[in-house]
Structures are given as C-alpha cells and as structure tokens.
mmCIF file as gemmi writes it, N, C-alpha and C atoms, coordinates in Angstrom:
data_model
loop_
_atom_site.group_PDB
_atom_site.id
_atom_site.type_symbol
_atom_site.label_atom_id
_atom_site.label_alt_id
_atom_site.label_comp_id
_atom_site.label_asym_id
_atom_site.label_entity_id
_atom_site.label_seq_id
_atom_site.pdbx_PDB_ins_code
_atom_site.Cartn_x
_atom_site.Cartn_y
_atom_site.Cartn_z
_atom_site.occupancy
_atom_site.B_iso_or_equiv
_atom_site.pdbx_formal_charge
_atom_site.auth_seq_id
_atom_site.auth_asym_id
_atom_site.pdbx_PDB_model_num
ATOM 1 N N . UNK Axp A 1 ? 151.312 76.52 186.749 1 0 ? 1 A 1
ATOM 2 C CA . UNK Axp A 1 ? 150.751 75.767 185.643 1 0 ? 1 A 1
ATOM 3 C C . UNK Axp A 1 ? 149.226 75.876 185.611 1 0 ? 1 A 1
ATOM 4 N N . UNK Axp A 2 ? 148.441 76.125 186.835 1 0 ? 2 A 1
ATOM 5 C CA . UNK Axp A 2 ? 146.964 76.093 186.725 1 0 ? 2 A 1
ATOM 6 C C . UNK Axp A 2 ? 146.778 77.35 185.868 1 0 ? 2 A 1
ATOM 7 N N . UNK Axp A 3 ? 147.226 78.518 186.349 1 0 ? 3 A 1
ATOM 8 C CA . UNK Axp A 3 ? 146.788 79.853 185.537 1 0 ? 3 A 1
ATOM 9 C C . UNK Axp A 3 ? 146.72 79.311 184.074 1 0 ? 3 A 1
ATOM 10 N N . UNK Axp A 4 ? 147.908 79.051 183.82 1 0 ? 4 A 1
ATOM 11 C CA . UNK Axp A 4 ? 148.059 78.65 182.132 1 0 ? 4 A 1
ATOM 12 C C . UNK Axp A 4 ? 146.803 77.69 181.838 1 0 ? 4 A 1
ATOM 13 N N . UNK Axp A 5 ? 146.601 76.73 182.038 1 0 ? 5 A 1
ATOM 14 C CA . UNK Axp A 5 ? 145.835 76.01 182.25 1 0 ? 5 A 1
ATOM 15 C C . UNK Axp A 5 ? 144.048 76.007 181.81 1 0 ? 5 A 1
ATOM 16 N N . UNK Axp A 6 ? 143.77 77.25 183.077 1 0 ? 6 A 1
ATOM 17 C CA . UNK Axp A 6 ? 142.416 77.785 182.928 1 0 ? 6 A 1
ATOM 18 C C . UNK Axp A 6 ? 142.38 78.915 182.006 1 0 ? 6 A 1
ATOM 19 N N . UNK Axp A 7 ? 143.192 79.286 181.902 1 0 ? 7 A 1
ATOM 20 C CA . UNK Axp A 7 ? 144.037 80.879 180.594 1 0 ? 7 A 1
ATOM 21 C C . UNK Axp A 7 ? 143.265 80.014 179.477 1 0 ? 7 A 1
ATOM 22 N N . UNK Axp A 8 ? 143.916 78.997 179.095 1 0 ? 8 A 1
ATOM 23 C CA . UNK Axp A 8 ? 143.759 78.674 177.771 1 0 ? 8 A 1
ATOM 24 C C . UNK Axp A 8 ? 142.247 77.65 177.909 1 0 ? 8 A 1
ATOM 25 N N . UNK Axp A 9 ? 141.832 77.345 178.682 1 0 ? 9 A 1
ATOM 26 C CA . UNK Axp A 9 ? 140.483 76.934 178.574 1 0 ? 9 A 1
ATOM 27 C C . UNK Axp A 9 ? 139.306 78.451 178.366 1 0 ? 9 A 1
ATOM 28 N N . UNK Axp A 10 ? 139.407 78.687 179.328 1 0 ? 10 A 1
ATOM 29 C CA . UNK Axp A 10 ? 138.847 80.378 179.128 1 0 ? 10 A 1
ATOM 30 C C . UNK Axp A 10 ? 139.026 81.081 177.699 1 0 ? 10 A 1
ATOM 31 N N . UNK Axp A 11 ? 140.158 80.906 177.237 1 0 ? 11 A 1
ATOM 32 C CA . UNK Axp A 11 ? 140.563 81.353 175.413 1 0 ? 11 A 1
ATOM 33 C C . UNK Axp A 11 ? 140.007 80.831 174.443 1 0 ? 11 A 1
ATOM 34 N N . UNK Axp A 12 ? 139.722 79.6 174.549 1 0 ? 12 A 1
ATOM 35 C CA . UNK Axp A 12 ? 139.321 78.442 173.579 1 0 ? 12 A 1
ATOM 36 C C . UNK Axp A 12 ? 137.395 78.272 173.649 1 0 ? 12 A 1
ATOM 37 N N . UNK Axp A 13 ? 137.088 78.676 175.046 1 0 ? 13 A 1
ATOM 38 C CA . UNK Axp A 13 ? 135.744 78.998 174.757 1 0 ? 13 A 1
ATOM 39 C C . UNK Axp A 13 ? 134.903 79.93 174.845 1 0 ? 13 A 1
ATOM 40 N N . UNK Axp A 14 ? 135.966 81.365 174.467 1 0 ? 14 A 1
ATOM 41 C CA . UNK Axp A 14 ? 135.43 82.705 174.413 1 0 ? 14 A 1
ATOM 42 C C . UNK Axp A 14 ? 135.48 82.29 172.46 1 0 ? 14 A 1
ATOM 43 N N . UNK Axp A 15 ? 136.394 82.124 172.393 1 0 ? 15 A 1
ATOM 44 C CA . UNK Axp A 15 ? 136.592 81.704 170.741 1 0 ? 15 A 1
ATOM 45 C C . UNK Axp A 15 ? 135.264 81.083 170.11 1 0 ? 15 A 1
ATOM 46 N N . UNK Axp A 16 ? 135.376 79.991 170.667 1 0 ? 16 A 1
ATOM 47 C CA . UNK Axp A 16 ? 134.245 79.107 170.614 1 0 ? 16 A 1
ATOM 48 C C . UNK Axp A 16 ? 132.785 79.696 170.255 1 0 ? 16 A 1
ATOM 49 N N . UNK Axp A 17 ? 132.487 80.436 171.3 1 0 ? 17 A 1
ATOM 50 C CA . UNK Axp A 17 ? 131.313 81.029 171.781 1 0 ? 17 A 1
ATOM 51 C C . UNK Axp A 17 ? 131.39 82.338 170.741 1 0 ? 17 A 1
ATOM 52 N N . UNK Axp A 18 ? 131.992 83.141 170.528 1 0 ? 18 A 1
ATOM 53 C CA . UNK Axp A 18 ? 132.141 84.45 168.958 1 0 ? 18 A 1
ATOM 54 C C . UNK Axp A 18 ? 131.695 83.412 167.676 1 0 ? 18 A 1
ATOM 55 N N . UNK Axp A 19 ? 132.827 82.326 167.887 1 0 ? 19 A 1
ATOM 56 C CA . UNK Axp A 19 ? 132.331 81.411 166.413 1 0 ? 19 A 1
ATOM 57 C C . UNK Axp A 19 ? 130.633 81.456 166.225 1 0 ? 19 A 1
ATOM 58 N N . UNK Axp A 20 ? 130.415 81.079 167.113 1 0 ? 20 A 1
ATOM 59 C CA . UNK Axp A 20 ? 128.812 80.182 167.547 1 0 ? 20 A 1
ATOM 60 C C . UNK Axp A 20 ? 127.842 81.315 167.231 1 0 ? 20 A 1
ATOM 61 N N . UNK Axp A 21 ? 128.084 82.015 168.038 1 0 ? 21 A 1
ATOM 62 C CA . UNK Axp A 21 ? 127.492 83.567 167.673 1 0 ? 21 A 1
ATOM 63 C C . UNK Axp A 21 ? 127.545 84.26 166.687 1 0 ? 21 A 1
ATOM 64 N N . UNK Axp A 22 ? 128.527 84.426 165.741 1 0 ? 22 A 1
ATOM 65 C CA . UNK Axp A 22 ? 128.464 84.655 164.435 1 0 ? 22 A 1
ATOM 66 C C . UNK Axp A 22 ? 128.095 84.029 163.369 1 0 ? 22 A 1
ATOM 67 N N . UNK Axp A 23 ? 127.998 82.71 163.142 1 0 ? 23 A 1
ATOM 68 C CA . UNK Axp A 23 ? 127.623 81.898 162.01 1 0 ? 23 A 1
ATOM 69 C C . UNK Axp A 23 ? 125.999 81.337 162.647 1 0 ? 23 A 1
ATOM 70 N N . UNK Axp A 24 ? 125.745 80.854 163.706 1 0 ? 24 A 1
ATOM 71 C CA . UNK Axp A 24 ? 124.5 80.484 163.732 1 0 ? 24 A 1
ATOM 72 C C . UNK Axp A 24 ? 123.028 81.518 164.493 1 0 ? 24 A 1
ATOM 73 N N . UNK Axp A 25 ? 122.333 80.876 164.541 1 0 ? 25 A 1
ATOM 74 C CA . UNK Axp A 25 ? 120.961 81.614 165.006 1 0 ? 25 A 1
ATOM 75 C C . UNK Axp A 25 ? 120.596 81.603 166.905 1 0 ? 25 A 1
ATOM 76 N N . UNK Axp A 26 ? 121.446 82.317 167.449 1 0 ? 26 A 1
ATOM 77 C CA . UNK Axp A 26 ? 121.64 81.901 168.504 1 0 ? 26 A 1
ATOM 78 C C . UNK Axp A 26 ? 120.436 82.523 169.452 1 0 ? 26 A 1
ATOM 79 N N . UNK Axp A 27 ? 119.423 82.833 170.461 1 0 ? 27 A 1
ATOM 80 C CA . UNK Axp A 27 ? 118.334 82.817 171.056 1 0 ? 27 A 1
ATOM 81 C C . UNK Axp A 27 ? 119.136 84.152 171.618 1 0 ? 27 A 1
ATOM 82 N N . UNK Axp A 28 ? 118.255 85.437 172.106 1 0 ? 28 A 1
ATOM 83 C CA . UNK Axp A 28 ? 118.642 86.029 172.709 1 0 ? 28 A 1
ATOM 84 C C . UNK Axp A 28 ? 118.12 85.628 174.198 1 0 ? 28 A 1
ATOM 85 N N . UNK Axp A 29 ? 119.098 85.33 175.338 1 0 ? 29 A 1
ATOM 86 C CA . UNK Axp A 29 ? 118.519 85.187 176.603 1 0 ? 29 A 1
ATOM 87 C C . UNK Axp A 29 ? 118.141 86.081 177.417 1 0 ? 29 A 1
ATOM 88 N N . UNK Axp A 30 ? 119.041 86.797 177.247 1 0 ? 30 A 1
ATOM 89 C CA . UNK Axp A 30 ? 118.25 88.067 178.191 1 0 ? 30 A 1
ATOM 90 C C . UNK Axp A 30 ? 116.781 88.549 177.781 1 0 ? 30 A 1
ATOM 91 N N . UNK Axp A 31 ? 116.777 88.558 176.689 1 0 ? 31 A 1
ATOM 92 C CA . UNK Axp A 31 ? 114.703 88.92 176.223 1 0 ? 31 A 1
ATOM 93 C C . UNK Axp A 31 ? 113.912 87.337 176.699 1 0 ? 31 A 1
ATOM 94 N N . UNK Axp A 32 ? 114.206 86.563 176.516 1 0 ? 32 A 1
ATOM 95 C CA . UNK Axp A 32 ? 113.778 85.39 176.834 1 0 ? 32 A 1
ATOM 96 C C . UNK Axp A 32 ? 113.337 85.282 178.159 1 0 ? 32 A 1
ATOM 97 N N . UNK Axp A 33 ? 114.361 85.984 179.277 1 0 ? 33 A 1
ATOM 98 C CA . UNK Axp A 33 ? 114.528 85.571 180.555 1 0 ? 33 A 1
ATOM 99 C C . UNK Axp A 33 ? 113.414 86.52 181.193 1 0 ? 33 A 1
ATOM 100 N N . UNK Axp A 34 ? 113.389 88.367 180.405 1 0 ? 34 A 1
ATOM 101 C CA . UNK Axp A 34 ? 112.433 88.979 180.607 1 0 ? 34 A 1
ATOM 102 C C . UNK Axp A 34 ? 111.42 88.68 180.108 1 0 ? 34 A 1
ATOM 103 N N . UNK Axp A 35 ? 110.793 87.732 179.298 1 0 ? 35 A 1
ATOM 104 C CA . UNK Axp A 35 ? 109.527 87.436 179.255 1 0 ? 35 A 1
ATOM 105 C C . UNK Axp A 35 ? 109.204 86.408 179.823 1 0 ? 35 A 1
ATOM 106 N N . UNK Axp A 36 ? 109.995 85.854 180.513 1 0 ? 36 A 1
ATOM 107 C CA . UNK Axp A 36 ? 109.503 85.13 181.373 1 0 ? 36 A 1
ATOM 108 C C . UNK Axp A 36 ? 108.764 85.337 182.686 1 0 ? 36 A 1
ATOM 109 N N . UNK Axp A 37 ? 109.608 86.605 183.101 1 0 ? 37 A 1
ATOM 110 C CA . UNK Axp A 37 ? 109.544 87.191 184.615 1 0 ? 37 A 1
ATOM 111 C C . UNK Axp A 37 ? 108.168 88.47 184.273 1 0 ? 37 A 1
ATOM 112 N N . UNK Axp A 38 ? 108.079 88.995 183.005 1 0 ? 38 A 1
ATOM 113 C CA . UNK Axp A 38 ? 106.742 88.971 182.513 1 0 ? 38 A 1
ATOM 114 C C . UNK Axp A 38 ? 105.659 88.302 182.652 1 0 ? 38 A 1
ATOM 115 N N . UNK Axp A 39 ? 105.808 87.204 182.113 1 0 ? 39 A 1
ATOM 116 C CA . UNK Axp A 39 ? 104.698 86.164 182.236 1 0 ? 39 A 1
ATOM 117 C C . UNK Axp A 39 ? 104.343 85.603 183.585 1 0 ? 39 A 1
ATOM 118 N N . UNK Axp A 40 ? 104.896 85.286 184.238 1 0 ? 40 A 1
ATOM 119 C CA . UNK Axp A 40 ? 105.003 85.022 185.707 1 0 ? 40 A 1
ATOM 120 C C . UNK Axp A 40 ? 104.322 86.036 186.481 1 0 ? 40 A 1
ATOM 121 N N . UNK Axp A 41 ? 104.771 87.063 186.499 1 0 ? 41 A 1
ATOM 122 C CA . UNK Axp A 41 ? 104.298 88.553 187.366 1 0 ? 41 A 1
ATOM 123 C C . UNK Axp A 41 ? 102.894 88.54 187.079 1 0 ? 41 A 1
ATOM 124 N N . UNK Axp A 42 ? 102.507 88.241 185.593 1 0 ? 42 A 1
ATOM 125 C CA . UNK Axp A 42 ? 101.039 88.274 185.062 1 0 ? 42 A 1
ATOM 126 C C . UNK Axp A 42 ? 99.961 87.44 185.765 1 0 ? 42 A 1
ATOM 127 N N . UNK Axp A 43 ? 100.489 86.364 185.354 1 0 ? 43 A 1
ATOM 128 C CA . UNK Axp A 43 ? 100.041 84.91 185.926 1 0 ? 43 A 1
ATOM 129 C C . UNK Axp A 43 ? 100.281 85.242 187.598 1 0 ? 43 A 1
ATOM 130 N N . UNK Axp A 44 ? 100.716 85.689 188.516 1 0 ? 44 A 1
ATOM 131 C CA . UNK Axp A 44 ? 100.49 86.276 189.892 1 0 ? 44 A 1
ATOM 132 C C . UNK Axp A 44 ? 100.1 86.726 189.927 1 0 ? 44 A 1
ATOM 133 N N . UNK Axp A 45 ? 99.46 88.007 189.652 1 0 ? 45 A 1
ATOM 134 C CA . UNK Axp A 45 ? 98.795 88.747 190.015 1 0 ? 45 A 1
ATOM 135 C C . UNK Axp A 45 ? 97.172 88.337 189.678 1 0 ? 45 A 1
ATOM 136 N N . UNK Axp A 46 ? 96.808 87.596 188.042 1 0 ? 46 A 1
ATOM 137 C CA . UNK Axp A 46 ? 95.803 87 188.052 1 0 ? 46 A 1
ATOM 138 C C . UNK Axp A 46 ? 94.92 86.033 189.155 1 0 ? 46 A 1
ATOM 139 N N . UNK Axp A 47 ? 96.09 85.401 189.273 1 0 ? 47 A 1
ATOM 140 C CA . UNK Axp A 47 ? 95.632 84.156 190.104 1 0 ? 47 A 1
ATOM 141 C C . UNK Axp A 47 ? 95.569 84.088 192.55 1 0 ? 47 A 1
ATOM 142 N N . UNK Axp A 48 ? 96.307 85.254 191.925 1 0 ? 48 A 1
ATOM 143 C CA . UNK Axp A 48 ? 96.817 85.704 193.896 1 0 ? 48 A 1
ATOM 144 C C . UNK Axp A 48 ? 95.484 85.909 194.379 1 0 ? 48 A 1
ATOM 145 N N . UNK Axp A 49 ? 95.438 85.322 196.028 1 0 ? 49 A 1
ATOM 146 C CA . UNK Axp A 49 ? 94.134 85.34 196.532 1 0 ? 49 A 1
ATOM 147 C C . UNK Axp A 49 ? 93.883 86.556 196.939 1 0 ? 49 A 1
ATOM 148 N N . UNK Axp A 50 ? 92.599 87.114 197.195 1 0 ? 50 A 1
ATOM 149 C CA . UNK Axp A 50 ? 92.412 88.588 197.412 1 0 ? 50 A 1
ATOM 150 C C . UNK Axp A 50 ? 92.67 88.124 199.027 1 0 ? 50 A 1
ATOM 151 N N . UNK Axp A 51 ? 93.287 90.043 198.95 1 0 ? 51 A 1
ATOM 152 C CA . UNK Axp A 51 ? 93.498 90.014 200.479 1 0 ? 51 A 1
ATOM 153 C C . UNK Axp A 51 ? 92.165 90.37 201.578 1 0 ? 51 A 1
ATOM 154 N N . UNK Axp A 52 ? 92.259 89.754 202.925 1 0 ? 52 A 1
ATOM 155 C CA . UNK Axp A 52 ? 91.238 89.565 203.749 1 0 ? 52 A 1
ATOM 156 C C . UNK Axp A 52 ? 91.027 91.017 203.945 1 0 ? 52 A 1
ATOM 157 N N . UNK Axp A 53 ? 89.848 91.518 204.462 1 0 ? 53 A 1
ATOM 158 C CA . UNK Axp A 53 ? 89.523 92.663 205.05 1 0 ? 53 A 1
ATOM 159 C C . UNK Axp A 53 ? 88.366 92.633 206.482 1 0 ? 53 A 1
ATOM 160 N N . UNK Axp A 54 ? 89.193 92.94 207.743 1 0 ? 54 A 1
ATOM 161 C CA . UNK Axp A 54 ? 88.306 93.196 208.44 1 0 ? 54 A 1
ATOM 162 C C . UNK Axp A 54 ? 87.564 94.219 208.867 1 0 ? 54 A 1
ATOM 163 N N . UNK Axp A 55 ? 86.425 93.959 208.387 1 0 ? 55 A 1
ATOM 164 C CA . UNK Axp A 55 ? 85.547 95.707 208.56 1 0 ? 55 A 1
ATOM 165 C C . UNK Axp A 55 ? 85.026 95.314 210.483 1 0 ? 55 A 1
ATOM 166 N N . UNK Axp A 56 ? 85.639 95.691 211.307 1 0 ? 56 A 1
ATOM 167 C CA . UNK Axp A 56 ? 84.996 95.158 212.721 1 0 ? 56 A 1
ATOM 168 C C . UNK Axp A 56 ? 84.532 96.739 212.877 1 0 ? 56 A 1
C-alpha cells in the first residue's frame, strides 16, 4: 500500500508542477542560483585579505 501511496503523491505533484509551469511566470532557478555563486565569487575575491609575504 505505501508504493501506491507515494505513486500517487509523486503523480499529483509532477501534474501540479507542469500546470504551474505552463500557465504562470515561474523564476528560472538554475540562472538565479548561478548568479548568485557569481556574485559571491566577486564579492571574495574583492574583499579577501592579501596574502602575507615573507621576503627573509
């Protein structure tokens, strides 16, 4: 009975989720997620302390 169970939960919000995706304005995440890890990398490297150098 569980298979059936999670079967039809899994069915109902792949459905769900095509609906959602086809009629409304949905965010792309994956570009989102890379400009994030963009922005971040930027903002590190700006702000990272310079590295020490010993001239002995």
């Amino acid at each position: 009975m569980g298979i059936i169970r999670s079967s039809f939960h899994f069915l109902v919000g792949t459905m769900c989720g095509i609906y959602v995706a086809q009629n409304y304005n949905v965010p792309n995440i994956k570009k989102l997620v890379n400009t994030g890890v963009v922005m971040a990398k930027h903002i590190e490297e700006n702000y990272r302390k310079p590295k020490k150098r010993d001239d002995d």
